[in-house]
PyMOL Python script that loads the backbone (N, CA, C, O; Angstrom):
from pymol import cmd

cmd.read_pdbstr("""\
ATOM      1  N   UNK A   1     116.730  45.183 156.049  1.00  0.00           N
ATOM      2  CA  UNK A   1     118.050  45.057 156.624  1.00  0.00           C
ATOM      3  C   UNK A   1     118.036  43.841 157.548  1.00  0.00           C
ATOM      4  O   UNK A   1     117.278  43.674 158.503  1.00  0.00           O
ATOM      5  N   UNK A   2     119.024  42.991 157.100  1.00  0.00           N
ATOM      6  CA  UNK A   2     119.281  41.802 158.261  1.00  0.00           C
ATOM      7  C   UNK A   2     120.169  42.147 159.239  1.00  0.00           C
ATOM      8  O   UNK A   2     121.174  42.764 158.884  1.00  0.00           O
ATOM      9  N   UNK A   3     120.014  41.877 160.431  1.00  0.00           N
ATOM     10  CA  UNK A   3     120.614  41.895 161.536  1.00  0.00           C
ATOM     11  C   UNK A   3     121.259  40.876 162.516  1.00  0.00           C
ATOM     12  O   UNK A   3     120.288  40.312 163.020  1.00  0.00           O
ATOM     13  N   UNK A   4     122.380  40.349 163.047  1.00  0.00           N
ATOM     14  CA  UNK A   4     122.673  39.317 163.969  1.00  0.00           C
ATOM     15  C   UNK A   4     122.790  39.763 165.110  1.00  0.00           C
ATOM     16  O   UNK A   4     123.203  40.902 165.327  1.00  0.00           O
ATOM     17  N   UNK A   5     122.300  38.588 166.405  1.00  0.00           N
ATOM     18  CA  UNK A   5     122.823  39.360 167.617  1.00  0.00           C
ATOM     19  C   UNK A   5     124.037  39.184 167.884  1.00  0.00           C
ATOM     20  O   UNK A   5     124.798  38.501 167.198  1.00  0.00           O
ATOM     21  N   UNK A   6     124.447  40.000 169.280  1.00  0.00           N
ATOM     22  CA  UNK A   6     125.946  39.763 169.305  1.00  0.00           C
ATOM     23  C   UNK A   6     125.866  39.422 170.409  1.00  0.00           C
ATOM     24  O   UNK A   6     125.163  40.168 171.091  1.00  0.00           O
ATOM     25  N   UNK A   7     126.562  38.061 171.235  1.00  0.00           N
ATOM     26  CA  UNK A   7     126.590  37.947 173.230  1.00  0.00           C
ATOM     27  C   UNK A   7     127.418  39.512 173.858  1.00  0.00           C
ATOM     28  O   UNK A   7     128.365  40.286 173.716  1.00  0.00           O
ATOM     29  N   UNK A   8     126.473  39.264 174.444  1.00  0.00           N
ATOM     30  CA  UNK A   8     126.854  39.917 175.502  1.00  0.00           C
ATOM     31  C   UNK A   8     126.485  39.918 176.909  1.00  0.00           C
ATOM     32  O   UNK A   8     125.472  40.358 177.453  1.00  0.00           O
ATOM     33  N   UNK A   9     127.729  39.210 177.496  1.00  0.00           N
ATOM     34  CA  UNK A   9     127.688  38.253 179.064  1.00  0.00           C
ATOM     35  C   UNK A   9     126.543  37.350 178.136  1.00  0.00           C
ATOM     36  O   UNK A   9     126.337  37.375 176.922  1.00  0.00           O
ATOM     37  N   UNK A  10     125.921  36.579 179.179  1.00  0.00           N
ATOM     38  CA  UNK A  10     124.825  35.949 179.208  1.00  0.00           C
ATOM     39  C   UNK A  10     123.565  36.129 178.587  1.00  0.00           C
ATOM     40  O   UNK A  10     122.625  35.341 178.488  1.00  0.00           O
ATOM     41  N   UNK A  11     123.705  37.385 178.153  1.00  0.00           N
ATOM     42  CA  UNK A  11     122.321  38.044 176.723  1.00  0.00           C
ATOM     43  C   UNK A  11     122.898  38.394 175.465  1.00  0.00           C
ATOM     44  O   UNK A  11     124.040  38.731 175.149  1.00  0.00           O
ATOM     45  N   UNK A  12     121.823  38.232 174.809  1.00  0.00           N
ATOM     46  CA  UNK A  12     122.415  38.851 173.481  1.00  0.00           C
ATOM     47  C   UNK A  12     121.611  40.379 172.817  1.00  0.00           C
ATOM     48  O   UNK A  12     120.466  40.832 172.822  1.00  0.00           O
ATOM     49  N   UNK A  13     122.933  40.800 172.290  1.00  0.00           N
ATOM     50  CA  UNK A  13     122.721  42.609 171.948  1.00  0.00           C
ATOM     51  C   UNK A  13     122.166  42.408 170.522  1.00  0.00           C
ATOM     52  O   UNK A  13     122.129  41.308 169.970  1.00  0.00           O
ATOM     53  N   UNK A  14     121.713  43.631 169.941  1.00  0.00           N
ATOM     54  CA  UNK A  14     121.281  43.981 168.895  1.00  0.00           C
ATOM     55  C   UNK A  14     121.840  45.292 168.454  1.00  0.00           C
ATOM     56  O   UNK A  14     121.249  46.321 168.781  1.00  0.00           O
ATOM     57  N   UNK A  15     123.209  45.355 167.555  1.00  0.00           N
ATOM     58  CA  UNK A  15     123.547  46.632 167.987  1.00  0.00           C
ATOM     59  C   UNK A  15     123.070  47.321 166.357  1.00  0.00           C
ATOM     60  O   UNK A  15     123.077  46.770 165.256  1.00  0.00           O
ATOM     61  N   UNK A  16     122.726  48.549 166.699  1.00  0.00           N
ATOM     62  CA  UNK A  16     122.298  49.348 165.654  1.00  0.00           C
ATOM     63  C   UNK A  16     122.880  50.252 165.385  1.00  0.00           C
ATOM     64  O   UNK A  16     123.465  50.878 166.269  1.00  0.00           O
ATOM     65  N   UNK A  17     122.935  50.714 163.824  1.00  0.00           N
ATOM     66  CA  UNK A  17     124.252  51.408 163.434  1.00  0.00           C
ATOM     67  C   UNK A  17     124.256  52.399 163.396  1.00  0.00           C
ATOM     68  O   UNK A  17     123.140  52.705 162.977  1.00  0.00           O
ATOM     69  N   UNK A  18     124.996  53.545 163.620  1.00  0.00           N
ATOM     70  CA  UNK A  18     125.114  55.440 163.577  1.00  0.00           C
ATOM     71  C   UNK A  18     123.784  55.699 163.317  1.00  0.00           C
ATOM     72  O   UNK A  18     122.934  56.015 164.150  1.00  0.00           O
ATOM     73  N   UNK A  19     123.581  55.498 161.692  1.00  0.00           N
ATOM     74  CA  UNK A  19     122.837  56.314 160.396  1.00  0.00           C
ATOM     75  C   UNK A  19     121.150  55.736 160.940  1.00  0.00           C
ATOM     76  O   UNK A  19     120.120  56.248 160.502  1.00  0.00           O
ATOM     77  N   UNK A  20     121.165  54.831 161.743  1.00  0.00           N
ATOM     78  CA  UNK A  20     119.690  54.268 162.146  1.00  0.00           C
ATOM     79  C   UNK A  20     119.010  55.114 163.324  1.00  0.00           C
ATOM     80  O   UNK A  20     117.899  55.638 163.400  1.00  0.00           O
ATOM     81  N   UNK A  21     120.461  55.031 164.521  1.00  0.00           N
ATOM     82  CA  UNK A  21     120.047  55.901 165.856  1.00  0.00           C
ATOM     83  C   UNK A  21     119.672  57.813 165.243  1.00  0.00           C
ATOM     84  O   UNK A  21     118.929  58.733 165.584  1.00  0.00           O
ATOM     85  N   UNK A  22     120.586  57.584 164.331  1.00  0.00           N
ATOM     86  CA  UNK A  22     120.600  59.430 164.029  1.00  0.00           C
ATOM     87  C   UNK A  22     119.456  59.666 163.096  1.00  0.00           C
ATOM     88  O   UNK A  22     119.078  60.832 162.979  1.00  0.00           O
ATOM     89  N   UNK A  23     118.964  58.908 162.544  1.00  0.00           N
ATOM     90  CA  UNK A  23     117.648  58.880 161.937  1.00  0.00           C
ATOM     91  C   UNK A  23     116.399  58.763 162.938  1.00  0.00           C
ATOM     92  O   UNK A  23     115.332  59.298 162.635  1.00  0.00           O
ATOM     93  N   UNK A  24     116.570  57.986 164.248  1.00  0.00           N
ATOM     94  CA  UNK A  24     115.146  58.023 164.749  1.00  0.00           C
ATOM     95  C   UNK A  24     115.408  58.901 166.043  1.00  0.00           C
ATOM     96  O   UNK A  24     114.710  58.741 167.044  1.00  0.00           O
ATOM     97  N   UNK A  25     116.553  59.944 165.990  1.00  0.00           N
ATOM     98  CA  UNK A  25     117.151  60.765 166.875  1.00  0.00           C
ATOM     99  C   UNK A  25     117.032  59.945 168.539  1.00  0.00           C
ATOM    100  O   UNK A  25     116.525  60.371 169.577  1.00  0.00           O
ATOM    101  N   UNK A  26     117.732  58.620 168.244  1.00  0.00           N
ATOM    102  CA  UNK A  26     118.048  57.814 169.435  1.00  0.00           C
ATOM    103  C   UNK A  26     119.139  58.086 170.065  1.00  0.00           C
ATOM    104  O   UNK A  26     119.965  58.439 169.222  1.00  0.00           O
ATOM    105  N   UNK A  27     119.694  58.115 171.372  1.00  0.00           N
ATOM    106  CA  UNK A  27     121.053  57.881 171.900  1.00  0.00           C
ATOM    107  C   UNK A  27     120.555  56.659 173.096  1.00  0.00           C
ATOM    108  O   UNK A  27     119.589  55.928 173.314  1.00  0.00           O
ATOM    109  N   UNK A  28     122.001  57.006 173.731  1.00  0.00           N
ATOM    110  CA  UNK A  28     121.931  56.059 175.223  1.00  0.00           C
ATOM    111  C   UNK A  28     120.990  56.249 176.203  1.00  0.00           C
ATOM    112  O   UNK A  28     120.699  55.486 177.124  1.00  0.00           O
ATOM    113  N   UNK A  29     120.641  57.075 175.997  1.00  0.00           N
ATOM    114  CA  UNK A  29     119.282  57.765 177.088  1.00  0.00           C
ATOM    115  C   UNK A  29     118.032  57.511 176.736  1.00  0.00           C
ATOM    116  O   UNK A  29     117.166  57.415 177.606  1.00  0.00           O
ATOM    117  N   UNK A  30     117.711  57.347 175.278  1.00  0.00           N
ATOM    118  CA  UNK A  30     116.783  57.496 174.872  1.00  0.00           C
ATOM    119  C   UNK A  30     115.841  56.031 175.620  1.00  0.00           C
ATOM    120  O   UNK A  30     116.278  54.981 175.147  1.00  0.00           O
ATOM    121  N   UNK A  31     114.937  55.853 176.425  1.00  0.00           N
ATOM    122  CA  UNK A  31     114.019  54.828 176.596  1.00  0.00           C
ATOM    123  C   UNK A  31     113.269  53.891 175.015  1.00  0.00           C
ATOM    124  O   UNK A  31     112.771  54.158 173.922  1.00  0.00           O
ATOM    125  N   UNK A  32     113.555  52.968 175.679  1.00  0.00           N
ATOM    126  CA  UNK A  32     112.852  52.017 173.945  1.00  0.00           C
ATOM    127  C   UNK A  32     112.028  51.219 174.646  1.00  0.00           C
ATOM    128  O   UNK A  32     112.173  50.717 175.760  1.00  0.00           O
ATOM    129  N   UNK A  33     111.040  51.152 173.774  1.00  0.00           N
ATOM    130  CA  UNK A  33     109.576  50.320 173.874  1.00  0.00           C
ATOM    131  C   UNK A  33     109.887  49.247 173.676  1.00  0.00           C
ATOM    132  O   UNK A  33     111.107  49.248 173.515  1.00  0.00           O
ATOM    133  N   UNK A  34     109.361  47.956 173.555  1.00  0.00           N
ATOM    134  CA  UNK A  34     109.786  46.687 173.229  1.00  0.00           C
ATOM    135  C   UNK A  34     108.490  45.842 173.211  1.00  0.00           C
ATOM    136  O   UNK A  34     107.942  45.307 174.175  1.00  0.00           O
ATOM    137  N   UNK A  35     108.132  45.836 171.965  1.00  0.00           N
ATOM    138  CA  UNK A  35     106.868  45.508 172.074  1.00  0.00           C
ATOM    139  C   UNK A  35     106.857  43.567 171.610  1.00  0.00           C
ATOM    140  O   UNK A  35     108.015  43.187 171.438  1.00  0.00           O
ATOM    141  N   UNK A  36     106.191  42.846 171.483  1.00  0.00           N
ATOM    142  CA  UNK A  36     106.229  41.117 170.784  1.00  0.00           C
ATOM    143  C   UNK A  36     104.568  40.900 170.711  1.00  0.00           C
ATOM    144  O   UNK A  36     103.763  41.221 171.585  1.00  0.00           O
ATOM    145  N   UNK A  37     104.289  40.278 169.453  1.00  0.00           N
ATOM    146  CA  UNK A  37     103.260  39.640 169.831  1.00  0.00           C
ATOM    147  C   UNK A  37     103.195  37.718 170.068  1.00  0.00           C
ATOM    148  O   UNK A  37     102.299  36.876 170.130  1.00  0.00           O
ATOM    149  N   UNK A  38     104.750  37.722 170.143  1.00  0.00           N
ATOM    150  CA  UNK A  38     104.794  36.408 170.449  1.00  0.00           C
ATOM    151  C   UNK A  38     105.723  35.706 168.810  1.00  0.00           C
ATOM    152  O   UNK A  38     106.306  34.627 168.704  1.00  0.00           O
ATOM    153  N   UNK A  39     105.545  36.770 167.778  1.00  0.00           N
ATOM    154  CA  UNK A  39     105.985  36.016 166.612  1.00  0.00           C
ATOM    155  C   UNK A  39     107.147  36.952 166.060  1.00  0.00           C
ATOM    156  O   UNK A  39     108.078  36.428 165.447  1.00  0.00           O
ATOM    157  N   UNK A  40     107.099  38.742 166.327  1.00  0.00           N
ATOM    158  CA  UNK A  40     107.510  39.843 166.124  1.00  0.00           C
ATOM    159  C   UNK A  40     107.770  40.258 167.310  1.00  0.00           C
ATOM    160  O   UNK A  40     107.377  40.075 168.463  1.00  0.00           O
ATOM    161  N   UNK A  41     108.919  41.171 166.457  1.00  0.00           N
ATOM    162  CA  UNK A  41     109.667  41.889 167.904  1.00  0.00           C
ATOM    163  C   UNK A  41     109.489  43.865 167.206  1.00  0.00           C
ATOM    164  O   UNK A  41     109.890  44.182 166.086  1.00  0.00           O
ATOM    165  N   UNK A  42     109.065  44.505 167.837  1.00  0.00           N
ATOM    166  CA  UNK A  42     109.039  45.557 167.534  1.00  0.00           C
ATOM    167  C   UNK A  42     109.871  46.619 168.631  1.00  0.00           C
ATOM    168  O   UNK A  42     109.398  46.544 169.765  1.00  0.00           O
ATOM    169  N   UNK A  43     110.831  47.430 168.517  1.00  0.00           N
ATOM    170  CA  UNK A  43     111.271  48.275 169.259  1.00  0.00           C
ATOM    171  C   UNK A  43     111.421  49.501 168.286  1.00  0.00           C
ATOM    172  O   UNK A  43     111.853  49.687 167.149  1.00  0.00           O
ATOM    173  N   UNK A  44     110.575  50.608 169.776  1.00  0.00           N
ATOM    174  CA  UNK A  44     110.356  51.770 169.014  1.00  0.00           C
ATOM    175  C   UNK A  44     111.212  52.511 170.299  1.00  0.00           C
ATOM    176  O   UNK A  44     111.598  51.980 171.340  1.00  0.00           O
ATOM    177  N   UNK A  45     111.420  54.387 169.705  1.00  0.00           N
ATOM    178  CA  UNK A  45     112.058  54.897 170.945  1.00  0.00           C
ATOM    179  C   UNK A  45     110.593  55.382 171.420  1.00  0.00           C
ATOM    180  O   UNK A  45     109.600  55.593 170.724  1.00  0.00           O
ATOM    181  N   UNK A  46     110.806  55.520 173.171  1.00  0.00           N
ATOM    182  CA  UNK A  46     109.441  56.148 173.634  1.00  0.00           C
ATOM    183  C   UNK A  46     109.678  57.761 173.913  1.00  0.00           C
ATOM    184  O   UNK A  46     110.534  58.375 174.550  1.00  0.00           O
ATOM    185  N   UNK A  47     108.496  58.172 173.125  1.00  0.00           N
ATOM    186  CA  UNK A  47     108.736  59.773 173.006  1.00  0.00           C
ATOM    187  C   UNK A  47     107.880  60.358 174.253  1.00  0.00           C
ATOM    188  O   UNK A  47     107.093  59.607 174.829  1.00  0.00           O
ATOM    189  N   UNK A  48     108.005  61.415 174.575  1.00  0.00           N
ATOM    190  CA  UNK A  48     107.234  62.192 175.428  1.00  0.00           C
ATOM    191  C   UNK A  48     105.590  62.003 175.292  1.00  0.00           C
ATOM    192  O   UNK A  48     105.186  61.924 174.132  1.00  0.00           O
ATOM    193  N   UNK A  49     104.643  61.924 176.299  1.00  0.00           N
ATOM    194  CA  UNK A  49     103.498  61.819 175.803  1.00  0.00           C
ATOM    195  C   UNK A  49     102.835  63.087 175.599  1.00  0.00           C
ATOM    196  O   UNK A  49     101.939  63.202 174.762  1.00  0.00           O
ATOM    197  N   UNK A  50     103.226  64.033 176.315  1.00  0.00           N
ATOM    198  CA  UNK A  50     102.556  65.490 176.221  1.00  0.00           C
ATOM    199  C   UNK A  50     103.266  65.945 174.719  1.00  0.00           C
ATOM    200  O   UNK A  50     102.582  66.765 174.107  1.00  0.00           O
ATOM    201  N   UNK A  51     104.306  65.603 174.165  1.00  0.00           N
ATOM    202  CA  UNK A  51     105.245  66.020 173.008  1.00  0.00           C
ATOM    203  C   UNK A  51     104.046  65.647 171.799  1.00  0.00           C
ATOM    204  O   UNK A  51     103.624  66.404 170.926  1.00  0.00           O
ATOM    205  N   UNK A  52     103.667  64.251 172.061  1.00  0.00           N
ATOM    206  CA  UNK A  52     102.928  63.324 170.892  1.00  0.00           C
ATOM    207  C   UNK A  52     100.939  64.163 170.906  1.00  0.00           C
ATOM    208  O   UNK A  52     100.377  64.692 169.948  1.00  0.00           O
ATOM    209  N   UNK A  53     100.433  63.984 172.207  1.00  0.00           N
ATOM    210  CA  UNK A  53      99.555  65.453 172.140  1.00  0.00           C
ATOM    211  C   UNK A  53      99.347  66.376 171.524  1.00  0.00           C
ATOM    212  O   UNK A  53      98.319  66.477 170.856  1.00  0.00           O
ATOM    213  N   UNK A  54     100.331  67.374 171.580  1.00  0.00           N
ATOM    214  CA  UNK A  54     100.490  68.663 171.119  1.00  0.00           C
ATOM    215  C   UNK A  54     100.804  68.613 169.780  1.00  0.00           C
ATOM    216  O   UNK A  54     100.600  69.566 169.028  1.00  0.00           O
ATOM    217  N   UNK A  55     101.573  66.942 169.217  1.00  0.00           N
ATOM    218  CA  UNK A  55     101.637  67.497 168.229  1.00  0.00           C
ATOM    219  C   UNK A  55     100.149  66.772 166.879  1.00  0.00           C
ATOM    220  O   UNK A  55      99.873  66.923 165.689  1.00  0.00           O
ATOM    221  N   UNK A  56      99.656  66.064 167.975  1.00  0.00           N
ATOM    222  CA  UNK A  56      98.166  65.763 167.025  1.00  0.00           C
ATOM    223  C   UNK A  56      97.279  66.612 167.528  1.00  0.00           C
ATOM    224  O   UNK A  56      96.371  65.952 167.024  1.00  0.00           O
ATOM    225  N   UNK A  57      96.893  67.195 167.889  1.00  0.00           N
ATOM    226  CA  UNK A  57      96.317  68.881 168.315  1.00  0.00           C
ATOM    227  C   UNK A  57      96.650  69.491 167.381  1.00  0.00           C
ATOM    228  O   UNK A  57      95.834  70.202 166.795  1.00  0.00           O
ATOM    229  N   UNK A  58      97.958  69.386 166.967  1.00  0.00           N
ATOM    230  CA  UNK A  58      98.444  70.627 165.653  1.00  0.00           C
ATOM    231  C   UNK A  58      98.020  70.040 164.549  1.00  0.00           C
ATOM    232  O   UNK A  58      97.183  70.797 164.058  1.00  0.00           O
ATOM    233  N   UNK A  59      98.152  69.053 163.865  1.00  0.00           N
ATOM    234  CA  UNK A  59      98.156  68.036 162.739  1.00  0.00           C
ATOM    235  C   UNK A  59      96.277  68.237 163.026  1.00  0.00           C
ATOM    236  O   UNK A  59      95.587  68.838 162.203  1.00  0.00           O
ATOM    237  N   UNK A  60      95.777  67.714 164.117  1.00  0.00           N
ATOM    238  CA  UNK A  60      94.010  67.912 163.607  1.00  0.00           C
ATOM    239  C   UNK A  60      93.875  69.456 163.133  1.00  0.00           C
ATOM    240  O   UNK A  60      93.349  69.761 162.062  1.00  0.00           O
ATOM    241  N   UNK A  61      94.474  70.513 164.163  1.00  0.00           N
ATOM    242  CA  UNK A  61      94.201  72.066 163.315  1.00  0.00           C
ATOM    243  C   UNK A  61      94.231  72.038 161.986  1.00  0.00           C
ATOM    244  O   UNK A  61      93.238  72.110 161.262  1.00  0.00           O
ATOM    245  N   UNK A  62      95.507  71.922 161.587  1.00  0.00           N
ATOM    246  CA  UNK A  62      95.951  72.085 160.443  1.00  0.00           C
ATOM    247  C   UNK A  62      95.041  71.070 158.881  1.00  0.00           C
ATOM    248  O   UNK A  62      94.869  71.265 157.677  1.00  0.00           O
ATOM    249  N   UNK A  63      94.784  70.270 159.641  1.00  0.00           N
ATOM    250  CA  UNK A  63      93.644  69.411 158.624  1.00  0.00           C
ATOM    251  C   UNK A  63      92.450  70.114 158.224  1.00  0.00           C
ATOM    252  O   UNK A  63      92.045  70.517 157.134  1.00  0.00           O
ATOM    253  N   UNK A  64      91.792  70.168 159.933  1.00  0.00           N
ATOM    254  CA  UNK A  64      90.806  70.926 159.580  1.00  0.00           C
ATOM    255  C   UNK A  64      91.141  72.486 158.634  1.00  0.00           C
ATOM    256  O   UNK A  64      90.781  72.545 157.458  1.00  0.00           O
ATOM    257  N   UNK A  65      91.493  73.073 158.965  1.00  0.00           N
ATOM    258  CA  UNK A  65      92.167  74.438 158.499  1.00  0.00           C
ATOM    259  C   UNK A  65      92.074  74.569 156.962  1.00  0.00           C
ATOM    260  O   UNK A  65      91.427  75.428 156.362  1.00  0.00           O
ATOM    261  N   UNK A  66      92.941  73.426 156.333  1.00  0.00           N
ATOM    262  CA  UNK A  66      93.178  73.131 155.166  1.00  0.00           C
ATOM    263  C   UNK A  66      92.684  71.855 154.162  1.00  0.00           C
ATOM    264  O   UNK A  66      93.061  71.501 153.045  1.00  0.00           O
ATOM    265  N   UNK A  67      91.789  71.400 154.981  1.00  0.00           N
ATOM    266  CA  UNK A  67      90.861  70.485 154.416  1.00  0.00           C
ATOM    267  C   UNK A  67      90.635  70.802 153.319  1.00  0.00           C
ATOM    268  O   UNK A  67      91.630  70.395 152.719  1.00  0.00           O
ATOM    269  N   UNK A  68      89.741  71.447 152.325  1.00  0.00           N
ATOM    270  CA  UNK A  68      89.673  71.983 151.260  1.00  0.00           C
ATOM    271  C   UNK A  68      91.158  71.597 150.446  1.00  0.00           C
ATOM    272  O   UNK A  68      91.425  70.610 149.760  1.00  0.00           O
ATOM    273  N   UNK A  69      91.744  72.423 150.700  1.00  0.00           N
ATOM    274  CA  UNK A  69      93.134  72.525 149.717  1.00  0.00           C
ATOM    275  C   UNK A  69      93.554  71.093 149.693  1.00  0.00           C
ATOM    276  O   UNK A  69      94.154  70.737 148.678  1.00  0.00           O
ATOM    277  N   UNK A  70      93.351  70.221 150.614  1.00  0.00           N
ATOM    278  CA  UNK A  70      93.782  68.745 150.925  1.00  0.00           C
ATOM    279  C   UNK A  70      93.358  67.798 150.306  1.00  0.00           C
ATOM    280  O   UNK A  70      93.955  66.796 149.911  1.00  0.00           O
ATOM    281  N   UNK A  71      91.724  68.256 150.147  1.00  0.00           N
ATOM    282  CA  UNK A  71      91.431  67.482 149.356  1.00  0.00           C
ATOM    283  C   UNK A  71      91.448  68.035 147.483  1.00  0.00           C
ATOM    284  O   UNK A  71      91.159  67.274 146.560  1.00  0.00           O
ATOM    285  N   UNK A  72      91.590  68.546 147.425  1.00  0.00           N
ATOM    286  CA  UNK A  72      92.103  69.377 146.001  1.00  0.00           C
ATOM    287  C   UNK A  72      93.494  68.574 145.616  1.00  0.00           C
ATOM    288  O   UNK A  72      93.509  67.831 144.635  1.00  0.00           O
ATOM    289  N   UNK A  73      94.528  68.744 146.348  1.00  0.00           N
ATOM    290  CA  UNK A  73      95.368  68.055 146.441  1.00  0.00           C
ATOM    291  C   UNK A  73      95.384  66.211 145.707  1.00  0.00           C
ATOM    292  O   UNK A  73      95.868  65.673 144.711  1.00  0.00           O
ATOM    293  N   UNK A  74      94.654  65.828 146.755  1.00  0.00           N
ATOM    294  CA  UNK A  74      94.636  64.311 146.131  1.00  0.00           C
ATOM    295  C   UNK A  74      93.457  64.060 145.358  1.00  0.00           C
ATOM    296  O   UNK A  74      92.969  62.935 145.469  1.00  0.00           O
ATOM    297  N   UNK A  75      92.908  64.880 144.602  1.00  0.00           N
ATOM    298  CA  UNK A  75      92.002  64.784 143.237  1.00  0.00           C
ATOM    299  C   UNK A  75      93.268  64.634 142.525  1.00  0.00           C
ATOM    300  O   UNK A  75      93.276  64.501 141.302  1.00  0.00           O
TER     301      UNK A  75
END
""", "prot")
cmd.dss("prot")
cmd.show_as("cartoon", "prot")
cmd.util.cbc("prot")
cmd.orient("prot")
């Protein structure tokens, strides 16, 4: 997807559309990361860190747990 900015005052916006925010369950509140390595621009929303924890705590259980079947799976 190509994108243009738009002015606004003295900066320019990046505005993003319904179906994008409601996909990465963004609003006005939501805090965004803004990452560059000088060539790229990356903006992510920033999620809870105890949220992101708990939920690779669950995801390692569940690996381990089902390891077997997992790898059965991608044979």
């Amino acid at each position: 997807m190509i994108k243009t900015l738009t002015k606004h005052g003295d900066s320019l916006a990046l505005i993003l559309d319904k179906p994008i925010l409601e996909l990465l369950n963004i609003d006005e509140d939501t805090p965004i990361s803004v990452i560059t390595d000088g060539r790229t621009l990356t903006l992510s929303p920033e999620f809870d860190l105890k949220r992101n924890e708990k939920l690779t705590r669950i995801r390692t259980k569940i690996n381990k747990k089902y390891e077997t079947t997992f790898n059965k799976l991608a044979d």
